[in-house]
N, C-alpha and C positions, 0 to 999 in steps of 0.2 A: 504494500500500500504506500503508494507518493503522500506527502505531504506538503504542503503549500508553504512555500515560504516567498515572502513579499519581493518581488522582483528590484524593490526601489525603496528608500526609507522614507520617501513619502506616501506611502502606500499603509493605509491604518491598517492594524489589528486588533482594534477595538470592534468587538461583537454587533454594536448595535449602529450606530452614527459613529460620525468623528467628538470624542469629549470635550468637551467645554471644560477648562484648568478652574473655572470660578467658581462650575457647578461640582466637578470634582472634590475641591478644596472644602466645599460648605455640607458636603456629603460628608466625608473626614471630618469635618472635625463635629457634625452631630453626632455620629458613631464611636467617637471619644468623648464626646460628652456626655451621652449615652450610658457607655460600659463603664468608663471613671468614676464617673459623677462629677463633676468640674464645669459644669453648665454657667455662665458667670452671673446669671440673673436669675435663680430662681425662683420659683412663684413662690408670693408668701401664702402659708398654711391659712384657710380659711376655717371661720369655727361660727359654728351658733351661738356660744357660749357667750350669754351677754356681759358677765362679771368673771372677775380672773381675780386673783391673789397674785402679791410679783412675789416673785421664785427668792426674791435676796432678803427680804424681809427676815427678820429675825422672832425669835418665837414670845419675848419681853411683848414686843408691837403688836405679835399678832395674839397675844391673851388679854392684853389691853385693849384691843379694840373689841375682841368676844366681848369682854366683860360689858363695854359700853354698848354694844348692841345688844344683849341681852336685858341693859337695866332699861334702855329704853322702848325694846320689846313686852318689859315688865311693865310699866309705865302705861301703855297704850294700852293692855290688857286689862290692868285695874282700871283705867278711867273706863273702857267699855262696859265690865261686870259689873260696875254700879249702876247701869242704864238699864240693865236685866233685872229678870225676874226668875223667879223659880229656876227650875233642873240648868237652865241655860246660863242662869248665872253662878251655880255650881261648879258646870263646866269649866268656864270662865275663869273662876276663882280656883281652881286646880289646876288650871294649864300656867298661872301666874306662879304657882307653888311650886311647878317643876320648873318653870326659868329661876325663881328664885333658888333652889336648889342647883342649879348649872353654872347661875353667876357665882354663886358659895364655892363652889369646886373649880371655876376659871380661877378667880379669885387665891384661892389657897393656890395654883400652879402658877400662879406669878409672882406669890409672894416667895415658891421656891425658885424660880427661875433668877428673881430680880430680888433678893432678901431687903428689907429698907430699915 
């Protein structure tokens, strides 16, 4: 069996057309960008998530602030139960019981965290 070999060196041996060096190039380097992961722009991560905590915070801040959002979660709680009536202001008055119970135990872990 012959084999063809190009009679002249401007004679392609590219399979398909003659290559374009720019479409070449931008093929490359998707295909490393690709396999690497070295893409220079990558898309930023989308999230539903409407509230975030940042990562650096430290744990002092972040039981200081539990603490403050639970005394004010307590707060809105007890001004509601006194609007109520019967079973519902029971509820009410228990669900205050357990934030008051949550902010007692933030509370004690920041006084370990942060001793005063």
């Amino acid at each position: 069996m012959k084999k063809h070999h190009p009679s002249s060196p401007s004679e392609s041996t590219f399979p398909y057309n003659d290559p374009d060096p720019q479409k070449l190039q931008e093929a490359a380097d998707r295909a490393l960008d690709y396999h690497l992961g070295t893409h220079p722009d990558p898309k930023p991560k989308t999230s539903n998530q409407v509230f975030t905590v940042i990562d650096t915070l430290d744990t002092e801040c972040l039981l200081a602030n539990l603490s403050e959002t639970q005394a004010s979660a307590n707060a809105m709680l007890n001004d509601l139960a006194f609007d109520l009536e019967g079973s519902r202001r029971h509820v009410a008055l228990g669900v205050a019981q357990m934030i008051d119970l949550s902010e007692l135990l933030a509370n004690r872990a920041l006084d370990i965290v942060d001793p005063r």
